[in-house]
C-alpha positions in Angstrom: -21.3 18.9 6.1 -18.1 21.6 5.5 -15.6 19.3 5.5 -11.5 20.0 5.2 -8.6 17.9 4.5 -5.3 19.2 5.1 -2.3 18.0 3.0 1.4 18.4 3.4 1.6 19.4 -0.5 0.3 18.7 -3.7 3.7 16.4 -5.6 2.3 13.5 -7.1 1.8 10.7 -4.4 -0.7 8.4 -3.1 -1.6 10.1 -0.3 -2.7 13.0 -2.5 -4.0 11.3 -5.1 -6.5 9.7 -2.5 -7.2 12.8 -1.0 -8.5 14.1 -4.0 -9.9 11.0 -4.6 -12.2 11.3 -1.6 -12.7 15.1 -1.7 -14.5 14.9 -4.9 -16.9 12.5 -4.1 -17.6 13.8 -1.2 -18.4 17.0 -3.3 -20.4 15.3 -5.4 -22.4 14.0 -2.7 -23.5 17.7 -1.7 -20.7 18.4 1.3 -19.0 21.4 1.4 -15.4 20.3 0.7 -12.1 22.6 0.8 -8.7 20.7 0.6 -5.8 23.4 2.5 -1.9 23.5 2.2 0.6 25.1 3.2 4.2 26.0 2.1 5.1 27.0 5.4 6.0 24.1 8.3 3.6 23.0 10.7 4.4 23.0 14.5 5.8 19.6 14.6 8.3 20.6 11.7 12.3 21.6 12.7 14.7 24.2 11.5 11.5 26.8 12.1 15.1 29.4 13.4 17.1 29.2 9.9 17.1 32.1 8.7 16.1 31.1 5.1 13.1 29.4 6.7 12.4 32.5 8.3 12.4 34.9 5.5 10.2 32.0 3.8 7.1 32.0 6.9 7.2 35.9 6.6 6.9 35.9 2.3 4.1 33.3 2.9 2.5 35.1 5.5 2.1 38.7 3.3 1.1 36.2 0.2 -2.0 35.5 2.7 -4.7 33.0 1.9 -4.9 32.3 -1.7 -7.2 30.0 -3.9 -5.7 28.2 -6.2 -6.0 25.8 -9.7 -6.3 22.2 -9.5 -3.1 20.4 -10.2 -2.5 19.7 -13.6 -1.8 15.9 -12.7 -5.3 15.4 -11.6 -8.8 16.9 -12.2 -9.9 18.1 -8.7 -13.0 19.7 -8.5 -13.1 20.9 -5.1 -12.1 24.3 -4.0 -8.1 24.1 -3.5 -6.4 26.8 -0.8 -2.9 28.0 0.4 -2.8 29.3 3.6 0.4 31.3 4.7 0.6 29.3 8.0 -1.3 26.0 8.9 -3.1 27.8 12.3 -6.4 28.2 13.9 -6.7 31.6 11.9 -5.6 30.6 8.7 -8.5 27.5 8.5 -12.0 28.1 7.8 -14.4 26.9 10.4 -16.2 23.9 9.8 -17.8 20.4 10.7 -14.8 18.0 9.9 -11.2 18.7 9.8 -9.1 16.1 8.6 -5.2 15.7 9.2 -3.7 13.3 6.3 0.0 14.2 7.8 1.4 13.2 11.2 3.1 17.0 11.6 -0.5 18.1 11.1 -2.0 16.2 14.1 0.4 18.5 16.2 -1.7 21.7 15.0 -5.1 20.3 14.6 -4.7 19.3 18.0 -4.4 22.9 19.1 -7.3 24.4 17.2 -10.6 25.4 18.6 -13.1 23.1 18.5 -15.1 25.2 16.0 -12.7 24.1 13.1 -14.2 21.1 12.9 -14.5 17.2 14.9 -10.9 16.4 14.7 -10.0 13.7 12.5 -6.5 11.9 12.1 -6.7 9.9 8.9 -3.6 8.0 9.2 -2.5 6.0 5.5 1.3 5.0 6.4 3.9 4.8 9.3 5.6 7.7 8.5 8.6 7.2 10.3 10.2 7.5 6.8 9.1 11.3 6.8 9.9 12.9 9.6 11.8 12.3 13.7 11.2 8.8 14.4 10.3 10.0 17.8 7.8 12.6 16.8 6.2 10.9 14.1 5.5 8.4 17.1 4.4 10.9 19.0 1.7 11.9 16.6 0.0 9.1 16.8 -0.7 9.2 20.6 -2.3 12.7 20.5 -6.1 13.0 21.7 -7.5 12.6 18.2 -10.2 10.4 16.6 -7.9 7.9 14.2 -8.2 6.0 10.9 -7.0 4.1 8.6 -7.0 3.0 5.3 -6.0 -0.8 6.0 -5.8 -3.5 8.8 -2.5 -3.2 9.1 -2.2 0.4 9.8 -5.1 0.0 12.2 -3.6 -2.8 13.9 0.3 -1.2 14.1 -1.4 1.9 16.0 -3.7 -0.6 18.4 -0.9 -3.2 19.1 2.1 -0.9 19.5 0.8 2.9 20.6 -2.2 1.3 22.4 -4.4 4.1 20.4 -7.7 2.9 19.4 -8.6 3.1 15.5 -12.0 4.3 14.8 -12.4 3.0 11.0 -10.6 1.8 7.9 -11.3 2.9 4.8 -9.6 1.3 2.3 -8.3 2.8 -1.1 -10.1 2.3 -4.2 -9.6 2.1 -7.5 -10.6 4.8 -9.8 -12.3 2.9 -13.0 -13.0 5.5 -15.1 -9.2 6.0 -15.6 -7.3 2.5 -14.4 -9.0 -0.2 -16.3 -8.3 -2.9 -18.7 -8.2 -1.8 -22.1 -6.1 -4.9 -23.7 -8.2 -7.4 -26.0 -6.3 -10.3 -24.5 -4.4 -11.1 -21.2 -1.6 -13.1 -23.6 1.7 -11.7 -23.4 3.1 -9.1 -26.1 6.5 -9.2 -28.2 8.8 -8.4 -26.6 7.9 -9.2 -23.0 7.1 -5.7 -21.2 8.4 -5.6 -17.3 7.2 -2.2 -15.6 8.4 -0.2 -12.3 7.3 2.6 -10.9 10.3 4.6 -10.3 10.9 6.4 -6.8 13.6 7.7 -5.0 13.1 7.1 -1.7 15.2 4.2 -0.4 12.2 2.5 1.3 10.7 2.3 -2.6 13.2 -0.8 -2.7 14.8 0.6 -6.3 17.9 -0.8 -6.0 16.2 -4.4 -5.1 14.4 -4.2 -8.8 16.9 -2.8 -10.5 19.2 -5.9 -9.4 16.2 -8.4 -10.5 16.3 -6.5 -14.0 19.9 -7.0 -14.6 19.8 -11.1 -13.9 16.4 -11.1 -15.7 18.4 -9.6 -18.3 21.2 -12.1 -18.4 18.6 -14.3 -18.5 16.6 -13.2 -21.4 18.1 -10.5 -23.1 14.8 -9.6 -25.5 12.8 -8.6 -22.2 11.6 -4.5 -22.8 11.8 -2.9 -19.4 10.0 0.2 -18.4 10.5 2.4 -15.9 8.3 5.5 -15.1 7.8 7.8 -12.0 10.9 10.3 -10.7 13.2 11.9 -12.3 16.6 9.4 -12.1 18.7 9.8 -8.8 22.2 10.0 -9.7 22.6 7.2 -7.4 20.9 5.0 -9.6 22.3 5.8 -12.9 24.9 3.6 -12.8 22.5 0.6 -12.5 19.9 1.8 -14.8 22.4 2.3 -17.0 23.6 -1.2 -17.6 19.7 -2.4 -18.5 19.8 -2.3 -21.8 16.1 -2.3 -23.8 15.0 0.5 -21.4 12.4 2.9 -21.7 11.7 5.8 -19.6 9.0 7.8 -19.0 8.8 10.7 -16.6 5.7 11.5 -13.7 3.4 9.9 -16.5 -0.7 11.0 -15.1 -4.0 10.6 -16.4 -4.3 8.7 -19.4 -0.4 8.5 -20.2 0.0 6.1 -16.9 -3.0 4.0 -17.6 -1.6 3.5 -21.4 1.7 1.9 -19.5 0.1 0.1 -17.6 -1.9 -1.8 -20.0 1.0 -1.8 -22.3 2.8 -3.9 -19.4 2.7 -7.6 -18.6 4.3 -7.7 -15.4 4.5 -4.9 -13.1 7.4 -5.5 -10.2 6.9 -3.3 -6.9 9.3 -3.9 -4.2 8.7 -1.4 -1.8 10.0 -1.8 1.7 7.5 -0.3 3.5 4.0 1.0 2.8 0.5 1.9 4.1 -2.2 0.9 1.1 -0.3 1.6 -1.7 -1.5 2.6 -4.7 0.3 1.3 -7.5 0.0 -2.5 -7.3 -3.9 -2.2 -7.2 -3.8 0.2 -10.2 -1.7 -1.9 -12.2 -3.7 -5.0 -11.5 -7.2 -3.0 -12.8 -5.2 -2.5 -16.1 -4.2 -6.1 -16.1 -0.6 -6.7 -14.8 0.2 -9.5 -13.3 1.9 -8.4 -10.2 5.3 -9.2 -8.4 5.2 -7.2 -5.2 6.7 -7.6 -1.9 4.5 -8.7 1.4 4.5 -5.3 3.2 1.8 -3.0 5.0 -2.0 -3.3 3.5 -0.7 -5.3 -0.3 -1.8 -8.8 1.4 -4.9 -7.0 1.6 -5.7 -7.0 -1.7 -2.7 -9.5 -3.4 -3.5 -12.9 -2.4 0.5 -14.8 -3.6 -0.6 -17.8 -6.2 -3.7 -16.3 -7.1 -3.9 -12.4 -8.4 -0.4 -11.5 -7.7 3.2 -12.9 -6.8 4.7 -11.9 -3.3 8.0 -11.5 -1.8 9.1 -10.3 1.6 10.9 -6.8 1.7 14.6 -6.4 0.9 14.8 -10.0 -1.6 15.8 -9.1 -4.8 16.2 -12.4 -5.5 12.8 -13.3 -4.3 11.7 -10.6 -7.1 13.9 -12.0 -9.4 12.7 -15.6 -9.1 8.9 -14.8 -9.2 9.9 -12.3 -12.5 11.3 -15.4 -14.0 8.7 -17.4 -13.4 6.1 -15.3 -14.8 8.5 -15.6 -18.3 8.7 -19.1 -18.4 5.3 -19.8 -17.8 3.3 -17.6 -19.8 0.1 -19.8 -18.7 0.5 -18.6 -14.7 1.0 -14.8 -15.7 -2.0 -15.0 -18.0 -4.1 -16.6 -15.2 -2.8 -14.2 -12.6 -3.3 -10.9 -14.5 -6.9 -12.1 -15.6 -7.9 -12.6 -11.8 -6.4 -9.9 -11.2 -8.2 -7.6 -13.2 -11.2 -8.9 -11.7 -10.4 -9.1 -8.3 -9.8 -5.3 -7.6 -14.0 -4.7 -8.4 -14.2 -4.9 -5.0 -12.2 -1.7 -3.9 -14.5 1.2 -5.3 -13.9 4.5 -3.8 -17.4 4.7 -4.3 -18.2 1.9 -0.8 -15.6 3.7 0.6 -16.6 7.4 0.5 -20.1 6.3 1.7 -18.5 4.5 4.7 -16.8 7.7 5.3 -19.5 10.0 4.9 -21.7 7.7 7.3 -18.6 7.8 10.2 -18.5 11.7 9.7 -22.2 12.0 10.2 -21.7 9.7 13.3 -18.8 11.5 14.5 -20.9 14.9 14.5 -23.9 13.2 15.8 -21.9 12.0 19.2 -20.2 15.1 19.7 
């Protein structure tokens, strides 16, 4: 199969991260794989009049279509390609095109049908990226949907009244997230990890309030942040947690070395598809305080490989951190299941489930 995934841009994130994820394998597997960007707004996109914007289409436009390197944040093996504008023209034709962004439904929509069967691969409610209103209206185009987790897949079922065609979950990638530590026993001094991000919906401030009393608390605790670089909104916070250490946009081998080097990893996002990080840092052998939000409960069962919260409770996060202190028995016994418990979500079973629907997909067509 040609296959193409479109992205929105290639900054470190989940979504990306999986995309290449996928792409690879399914490169691997003998498809003809091409991943396309652009840095020039899709259809669904505002401001296309300013004239900054303007000047900015026109200088991408005379760059043309241009390959380009893998990122140096992740080993992509697939062909990677910048197109000046995200249109019918500017995308090679193909079997499978695949919109990971709800401004790109808007244009894959309005492609020929030679592009490719026309795939909407949806991995978060994106209301945080875009119109409220459009985002919505993204979802309710005349495209064949996915998802990566029940909870997306019931969201867009139960409240657009679109049926979802699939889920295909996230895996973990074992070659680089896995446990390297001898023992699950806690080091000296106690390590407490967060994955720092600046979007408000990341829940920052939540963790950075549970640090503070965990602090008062226990004032030998090492905390380590990693991810973005600081918001000067936050440094006032951050700057009252003493034994801090910071890392910034860690990959590769750097993040899987924090990781392990953790022994509780707190993520109190507000809202989320999959995500990522909890499942990563449980494959390195974390035990996990993480709030209750989009496909987590999927994979964090609270009491038995994880600790959960609901959204927007720093003292929930706080209590469960505490907990985990005082009873090193608990965090040993939930980091150890842990570990073992993500086995079970291997990109691997998913690209094969995803290959199999694409095959399916062109053979009803």
């Amino acid at each position: 199969m040609k296959i193409t995934f479109l992205l929105p841009g290639l900054g470190i994130s989940g979504g990306v991260r999986s995309t290449f994820e996928i792409a690879n394998r399914l490169g691997q597997r003998g498809h003809a794989v091409s991943i396309v960007y652009s840095k020039t707004p899709g259809r669904a996109e505002t401001n296309w009049l300013k004239p900054k914007r303007i000047k900015k289409i026109i200088r991408n436009i005379w760059k043309g279509t241009v390959s380009e390197q893998s990122p140096d944040w992740f080993d992509l093996t697939v062909p990677l390609v910048r197109v000046p504008l995200l249109a019918g023209p500017c995308i090679p034709d193909g079997d499978i095109v695949v919109a990971t962004w709800w401004a790109h439904a808007f244009d894959v929509t309005a492609w020929a049908p030679k592009k490719g069967r026309k795939i909407h691969f949806i991995r978060s409610y994106e209301v945080w990226g875009g119109p409220e209103e459009k985002v919505r209206q993204s979802y309710r185009l005349p495209l064949c949907k996915i998802t990566n987790c029940a909870y997306l897949k019931n969201l867009m079922e139960d409240k657009f009244k679109v049926p979802v065609r699939g889920i295909f979950p996230n895996g973990v990638n074992g070659d680089l997230f896995n446990c390297r530590r001898k023992t699950f026993a806690c080091g000296h001094p106690k390590r407490i990890g967060l994955l720092y991000r600046t979007q408000s919906i990341k829940g920052m401030r939540d963790a950075l309030w549970a640090f503070l009393e965990i602090q008062n608390r226990d004032p030998e605790v090492r905390f380590v942040l990693f991810g973005d670089p600081i918001a000067d909104g936050d440094r006032e916070q951050i700057g009252r947690i003493r034994n801090l250490e910071y890392h910034q946009s860690p990959f590769k081998e750097r993040l899987t070395e924090i990781y392990n080097s953790l022994d509780i990893f707190v993520f109190p996002s507000h809202l989320e598809g999959f995500a990522n990080p909890p499942l990563e840092a449980m494959a390195c052998g974390c035990a996990c305080v993480t709030t209750e939000v989009g496909g987590i409960p999927e994979y964090a069962v609270h009491e038995q490989n994880a600790l959960l919260s609901k959204p927007k409770n720093p003292m929930g996060l706080r209590d469960h951190i505490a907990r985990l202190l005082e009873d090193e028995n608990k965090r040993q016994q939930i980091a150890e299941h842990a570990a073992h418990s993500v086995g079970q979500f291997s990109w691997e079973k998913t690209v094969i489930g995803l290959e199999r629907f694409f095959q399916q997909q062109l053979a009803d067509n």
